[in-house]
C-alpha atoms as a printed R data frame, in Angstrom:
    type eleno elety resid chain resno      x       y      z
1   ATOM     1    CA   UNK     A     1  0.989   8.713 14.515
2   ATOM     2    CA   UNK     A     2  4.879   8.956 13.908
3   ATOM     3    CA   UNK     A     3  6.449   7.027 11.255
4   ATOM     4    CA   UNK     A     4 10.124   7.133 13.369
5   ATOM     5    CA   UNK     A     5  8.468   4.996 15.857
6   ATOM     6    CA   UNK     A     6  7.015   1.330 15.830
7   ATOM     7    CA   UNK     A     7  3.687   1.832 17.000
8   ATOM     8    CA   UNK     A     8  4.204  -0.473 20.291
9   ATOM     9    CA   UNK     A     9  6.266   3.117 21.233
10  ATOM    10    CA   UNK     A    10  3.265   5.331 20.021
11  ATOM    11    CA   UNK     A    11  0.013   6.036 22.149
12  ATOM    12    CA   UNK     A    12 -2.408   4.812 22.755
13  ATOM    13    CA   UNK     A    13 -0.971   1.571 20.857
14  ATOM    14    CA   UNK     A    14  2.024   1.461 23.338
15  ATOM    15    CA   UNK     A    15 -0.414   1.202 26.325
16  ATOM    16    CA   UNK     A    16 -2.240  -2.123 25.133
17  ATOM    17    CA   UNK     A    17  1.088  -3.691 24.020
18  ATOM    18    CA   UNK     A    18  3.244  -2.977 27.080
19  ATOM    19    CA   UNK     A    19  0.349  -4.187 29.487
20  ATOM    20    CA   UNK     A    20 -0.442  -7.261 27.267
21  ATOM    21    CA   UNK     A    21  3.369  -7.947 27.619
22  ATOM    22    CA   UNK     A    22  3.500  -7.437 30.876
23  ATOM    23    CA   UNK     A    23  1.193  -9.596 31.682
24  ATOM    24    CA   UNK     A    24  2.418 -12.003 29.592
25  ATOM    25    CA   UNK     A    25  5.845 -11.739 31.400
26  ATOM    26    CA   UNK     A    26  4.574 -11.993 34.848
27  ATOM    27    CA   UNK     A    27  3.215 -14.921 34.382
28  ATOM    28    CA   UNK     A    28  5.762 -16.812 32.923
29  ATOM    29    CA   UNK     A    29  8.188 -15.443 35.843
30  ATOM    30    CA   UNK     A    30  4.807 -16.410 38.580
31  ATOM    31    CA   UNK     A    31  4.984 -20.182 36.591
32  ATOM    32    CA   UNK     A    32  9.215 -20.149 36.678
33  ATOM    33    CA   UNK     A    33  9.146 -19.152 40.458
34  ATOM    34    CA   UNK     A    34  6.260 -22.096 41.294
35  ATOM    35    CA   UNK     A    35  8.138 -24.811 39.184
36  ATOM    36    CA   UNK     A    36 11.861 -23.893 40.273
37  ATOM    37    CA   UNK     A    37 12.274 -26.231 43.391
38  ATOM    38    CA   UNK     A    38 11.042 -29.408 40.822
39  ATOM    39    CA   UNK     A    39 13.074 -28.282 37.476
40  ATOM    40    CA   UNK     A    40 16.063 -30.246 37.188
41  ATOM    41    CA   UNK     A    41 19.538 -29.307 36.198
42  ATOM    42    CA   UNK     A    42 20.164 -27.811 32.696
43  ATOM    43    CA   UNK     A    43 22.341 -30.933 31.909
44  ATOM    44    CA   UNK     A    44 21.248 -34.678 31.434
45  ATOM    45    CA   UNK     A    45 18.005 -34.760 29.741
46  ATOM    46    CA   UNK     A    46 17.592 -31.418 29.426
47  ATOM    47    CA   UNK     A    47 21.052 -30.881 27.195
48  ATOM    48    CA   UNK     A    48 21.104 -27.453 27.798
49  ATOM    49    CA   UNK     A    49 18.217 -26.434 26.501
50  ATOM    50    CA   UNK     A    50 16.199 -24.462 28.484
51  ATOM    51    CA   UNK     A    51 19.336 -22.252 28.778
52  ATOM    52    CA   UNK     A    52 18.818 -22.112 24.492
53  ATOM    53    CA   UNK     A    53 15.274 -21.319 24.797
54  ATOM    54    CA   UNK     A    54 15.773 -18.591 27.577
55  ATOM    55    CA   UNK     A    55 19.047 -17.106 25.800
56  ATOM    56    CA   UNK     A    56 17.906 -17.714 22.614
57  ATOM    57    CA   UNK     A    57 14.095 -16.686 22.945
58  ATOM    58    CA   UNK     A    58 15.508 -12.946 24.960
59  ATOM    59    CA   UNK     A    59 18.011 -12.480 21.931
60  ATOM    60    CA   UNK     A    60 15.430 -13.137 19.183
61  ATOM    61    CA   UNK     A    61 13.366 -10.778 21.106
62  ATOM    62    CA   UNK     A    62 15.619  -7.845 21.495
63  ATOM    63    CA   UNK     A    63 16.883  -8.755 17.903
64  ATOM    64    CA   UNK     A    64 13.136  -7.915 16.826
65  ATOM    65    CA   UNK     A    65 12.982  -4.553 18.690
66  ATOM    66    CA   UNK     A    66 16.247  -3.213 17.268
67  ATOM    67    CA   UNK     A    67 15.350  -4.061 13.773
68  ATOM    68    CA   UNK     A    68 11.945  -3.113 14.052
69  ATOM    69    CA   UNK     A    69 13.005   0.869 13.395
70  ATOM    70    CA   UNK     A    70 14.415   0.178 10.330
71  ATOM    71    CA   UNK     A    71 11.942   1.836  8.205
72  ATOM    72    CA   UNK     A    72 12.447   0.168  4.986
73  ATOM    73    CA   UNK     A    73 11.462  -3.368  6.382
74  ATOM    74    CA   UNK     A    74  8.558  -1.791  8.340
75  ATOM    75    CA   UNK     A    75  4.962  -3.204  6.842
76  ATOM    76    CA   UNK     A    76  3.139  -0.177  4.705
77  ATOM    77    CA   UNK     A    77  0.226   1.811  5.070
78  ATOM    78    CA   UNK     A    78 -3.260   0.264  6.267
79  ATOM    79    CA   UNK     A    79 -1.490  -3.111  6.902
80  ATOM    80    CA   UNK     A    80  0.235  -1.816  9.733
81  ATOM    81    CA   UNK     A    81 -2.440  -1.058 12.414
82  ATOM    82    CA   UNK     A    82 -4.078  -4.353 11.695
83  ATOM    83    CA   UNK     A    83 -1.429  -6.556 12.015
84  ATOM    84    CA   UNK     A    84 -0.544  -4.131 15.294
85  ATOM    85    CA   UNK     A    85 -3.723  -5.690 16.534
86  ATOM    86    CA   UNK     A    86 -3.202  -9.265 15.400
87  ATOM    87    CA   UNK     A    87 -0.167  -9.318 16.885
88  ATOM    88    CA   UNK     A    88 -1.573  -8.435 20.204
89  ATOM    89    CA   UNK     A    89 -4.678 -10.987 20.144
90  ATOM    90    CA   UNK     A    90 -1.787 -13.396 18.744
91  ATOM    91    CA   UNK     A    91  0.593 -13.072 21.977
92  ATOM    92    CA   UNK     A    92 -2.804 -13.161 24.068
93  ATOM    93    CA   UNK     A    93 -3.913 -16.452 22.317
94  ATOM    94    CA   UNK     A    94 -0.211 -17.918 22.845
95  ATOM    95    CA   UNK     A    95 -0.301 -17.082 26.342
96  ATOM    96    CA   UNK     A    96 -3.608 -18.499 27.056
97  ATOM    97    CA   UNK     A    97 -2.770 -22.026 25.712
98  ATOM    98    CA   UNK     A    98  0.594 -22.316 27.577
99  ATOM    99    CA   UNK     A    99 -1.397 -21.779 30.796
100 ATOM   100    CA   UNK     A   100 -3.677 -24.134 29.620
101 ATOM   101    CA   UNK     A   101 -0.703 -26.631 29.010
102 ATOM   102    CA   UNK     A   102  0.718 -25.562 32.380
103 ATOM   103    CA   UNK     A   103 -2.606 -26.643 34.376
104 ATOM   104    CA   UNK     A   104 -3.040 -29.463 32.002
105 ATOM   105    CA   UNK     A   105  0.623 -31.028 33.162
106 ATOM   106    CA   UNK     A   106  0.185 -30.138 36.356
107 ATOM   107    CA   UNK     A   107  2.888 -31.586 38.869
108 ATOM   108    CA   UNK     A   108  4.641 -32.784 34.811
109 ATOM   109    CA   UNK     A   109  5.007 -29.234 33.357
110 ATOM   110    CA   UNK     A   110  9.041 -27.763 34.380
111 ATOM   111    CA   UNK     A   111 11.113 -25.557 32.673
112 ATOM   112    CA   UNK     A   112 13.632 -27.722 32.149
113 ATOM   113    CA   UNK     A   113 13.328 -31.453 30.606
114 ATOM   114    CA   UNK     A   114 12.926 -32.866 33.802
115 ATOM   115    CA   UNK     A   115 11.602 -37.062 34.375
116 ATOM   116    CA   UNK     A   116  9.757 -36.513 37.633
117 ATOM   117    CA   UNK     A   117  9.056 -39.683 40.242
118 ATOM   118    CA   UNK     A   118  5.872 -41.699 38.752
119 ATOM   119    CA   UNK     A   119  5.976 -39.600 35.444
120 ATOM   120    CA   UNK     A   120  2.974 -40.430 33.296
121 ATOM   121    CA   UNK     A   121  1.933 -39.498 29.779
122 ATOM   122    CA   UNK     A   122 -0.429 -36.604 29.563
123 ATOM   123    CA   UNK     A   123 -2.520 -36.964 26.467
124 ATOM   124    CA   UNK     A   124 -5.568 -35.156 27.077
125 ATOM   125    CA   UNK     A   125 -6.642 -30.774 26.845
126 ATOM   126    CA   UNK     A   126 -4.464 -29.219 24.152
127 ATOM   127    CA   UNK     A   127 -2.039 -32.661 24.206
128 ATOM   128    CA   UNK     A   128 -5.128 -34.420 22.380
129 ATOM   129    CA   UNK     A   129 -4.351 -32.810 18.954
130 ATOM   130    CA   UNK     A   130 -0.653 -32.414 19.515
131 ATOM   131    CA   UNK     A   131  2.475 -33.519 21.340
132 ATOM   132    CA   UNK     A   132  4.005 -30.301 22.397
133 ATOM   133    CA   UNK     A   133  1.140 -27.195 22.740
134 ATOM   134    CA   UNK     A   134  3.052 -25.656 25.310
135 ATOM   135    CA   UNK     A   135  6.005 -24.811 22.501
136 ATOM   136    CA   UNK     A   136  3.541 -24.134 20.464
137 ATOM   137    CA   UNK     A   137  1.812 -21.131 22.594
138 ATOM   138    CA   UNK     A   138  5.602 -19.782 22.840
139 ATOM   139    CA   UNK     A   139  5.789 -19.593 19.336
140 ATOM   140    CA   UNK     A   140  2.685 -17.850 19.023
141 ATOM   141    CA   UNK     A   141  3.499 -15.420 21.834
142 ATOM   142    CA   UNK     A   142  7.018 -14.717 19.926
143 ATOM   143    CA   UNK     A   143  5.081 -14.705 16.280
144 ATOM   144    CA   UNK     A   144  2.567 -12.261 18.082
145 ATOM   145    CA   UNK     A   145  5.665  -9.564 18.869
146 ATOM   146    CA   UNK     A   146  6.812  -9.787 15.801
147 ATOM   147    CA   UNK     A   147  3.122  -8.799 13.799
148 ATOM   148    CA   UNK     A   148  2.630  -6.087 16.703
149 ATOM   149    CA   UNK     A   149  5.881  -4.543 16.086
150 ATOM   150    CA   UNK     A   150  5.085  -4.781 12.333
151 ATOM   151    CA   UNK     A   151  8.587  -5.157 10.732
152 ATOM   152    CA   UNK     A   152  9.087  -8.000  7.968
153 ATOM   153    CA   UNK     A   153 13.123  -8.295  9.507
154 ATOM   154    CA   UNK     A   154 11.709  -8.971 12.957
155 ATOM   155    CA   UNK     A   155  9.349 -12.023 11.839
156 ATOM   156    CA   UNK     A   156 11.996 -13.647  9.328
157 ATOM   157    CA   UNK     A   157 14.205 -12.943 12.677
158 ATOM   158    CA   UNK     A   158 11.571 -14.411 15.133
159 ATOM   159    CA   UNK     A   159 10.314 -17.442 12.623
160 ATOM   160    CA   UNK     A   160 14.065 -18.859 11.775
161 ATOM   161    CA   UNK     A   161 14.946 -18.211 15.526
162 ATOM   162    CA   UNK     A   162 12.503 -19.742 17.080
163 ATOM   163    CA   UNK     A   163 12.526 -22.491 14.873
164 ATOM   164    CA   UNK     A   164 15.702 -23.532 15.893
165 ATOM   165    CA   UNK     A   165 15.379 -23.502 19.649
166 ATOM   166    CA   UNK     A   166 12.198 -25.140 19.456
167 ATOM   167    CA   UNK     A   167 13.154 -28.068 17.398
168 ATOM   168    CA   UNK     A   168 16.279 -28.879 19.535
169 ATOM   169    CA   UNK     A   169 14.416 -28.014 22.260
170 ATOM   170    CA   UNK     A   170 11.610 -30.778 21.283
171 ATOM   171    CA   UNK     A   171 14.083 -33.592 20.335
172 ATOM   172    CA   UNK     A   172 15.987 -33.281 23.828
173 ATOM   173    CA   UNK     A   173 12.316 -33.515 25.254
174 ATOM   174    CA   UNK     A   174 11.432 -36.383 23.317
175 ATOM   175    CA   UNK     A   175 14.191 -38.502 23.726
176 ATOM   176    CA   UNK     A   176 14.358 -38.075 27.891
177 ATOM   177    CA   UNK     A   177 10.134 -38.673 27.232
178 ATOM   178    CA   UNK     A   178 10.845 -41.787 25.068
179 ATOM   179    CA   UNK     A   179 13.504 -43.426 27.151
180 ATOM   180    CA   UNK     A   180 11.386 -42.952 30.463
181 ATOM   181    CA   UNK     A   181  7.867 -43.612 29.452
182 ATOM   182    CA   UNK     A   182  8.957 -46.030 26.635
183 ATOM   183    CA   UNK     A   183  6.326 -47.968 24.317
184 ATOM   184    CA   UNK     A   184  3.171 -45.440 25.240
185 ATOM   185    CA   UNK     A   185  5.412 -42.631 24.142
186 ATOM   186    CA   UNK     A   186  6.388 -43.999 20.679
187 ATOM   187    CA   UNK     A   187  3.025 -44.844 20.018
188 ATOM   188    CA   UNK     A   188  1.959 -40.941 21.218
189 ATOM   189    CA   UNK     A   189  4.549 -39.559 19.009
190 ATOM   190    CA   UNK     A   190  2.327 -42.117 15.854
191 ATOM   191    CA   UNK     A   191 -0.985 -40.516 16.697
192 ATOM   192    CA   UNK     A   192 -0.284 -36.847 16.830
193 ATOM   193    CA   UNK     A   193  1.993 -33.570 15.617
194 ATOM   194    CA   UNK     A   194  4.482 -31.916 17.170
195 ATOM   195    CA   UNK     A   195  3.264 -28.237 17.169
196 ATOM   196    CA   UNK     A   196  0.754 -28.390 14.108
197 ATOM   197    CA   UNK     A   197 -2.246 -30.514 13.764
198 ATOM   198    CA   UNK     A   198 -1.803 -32.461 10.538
199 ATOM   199    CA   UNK     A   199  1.137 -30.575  9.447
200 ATOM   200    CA   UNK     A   200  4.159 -30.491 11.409
């Protein structure tokens, strides 16, 4: 094992990482590509920001890789293989709920905040215990990099970054939700979380 090297760039760890993030790329591109033609415009509702999330969420990433060989903020010794692993099973875990979400919303899930024809409040799967699990999984996926490539820097980097661009994210959501749907949103908002249950 070289200690240049994050071990996502060292065999055999590289192998599981680059086809669990693979994966975990194609399908949020196979999702994008099925959702395009129904996504509105990154203005109104949406206030820009799904063009935050995919901006922000590539720079946070790429941020995480480049500071991730800095050696001095690297974790030590026999933490470092295990949180390799968590980080994996973390970005797996992430990935599994947003596709949840994503068959959940059905014909209501778009990449941009986008009040379809007939839009109607999905409260059931993941959306029983809170508002937004989607986010949530994309936090997990992005907290899941930042354990695999086991650098402190990267998850201050990923956890302040992605805490922005989620919380404007959610507010633009909410408000376009809130305005549409009305009375049954303000009272789903009462009853659950945004991302955490019980805590946030």
């Amino acid at each position: 094992m070289s200690d240049a090297l994050p071990l996502v760039f060292v065999a055999p760890f590289a192998f599981a990482f680059w086809g669990v993030m693979a994966w975990a790329y194609f399908m949020e591109w196979r999702q994008m590509q099925r959702k395009r033609a129904v996504s509105g415009s990154h203005g109104g509702a949406d206030r820009y920001s799904g063009l935050v999330i995919s901006i922000g969420s590539s720079v946070i990433q790429v941020g995480a890789f480049v500071l991730a060989f800095q050696p001095q903020w690297r974790f030590r010794g026999h933490v470092l293989v295990p949180a390799y692993w968590a980080g994996l099973a973390v970005i797996v875990l992430g990935m599994l709920l947003r596709m949840h979400c994503w068959r959940v919303l059905g014909e209501f899930f778009t990449h941009t905040v986008t009040i379809v024809k007939d839009h109607q409040l999905v409260d059931n799967g993941a959306y029983r215990w809170v508002r937004h699990p989607s986010y949530l999984g994309a936090v997990l996926t992005l907290l899941g990099l930042g354990l695999a490539l086991g650098s402190q820097a990267s998850m201050v980097l990923i956890v302040l970054g992605t805490a922005a661009i989620y919380v404007y994210r959610i507010e633009a959501e909410e408000a376009a939700l809130e305005a549409a749907l009305g009375e049954p949103y303000t009272q789903f908002k009462k009853t659950r979380k945004r991302l955490i249950p019980f805590v946030y």
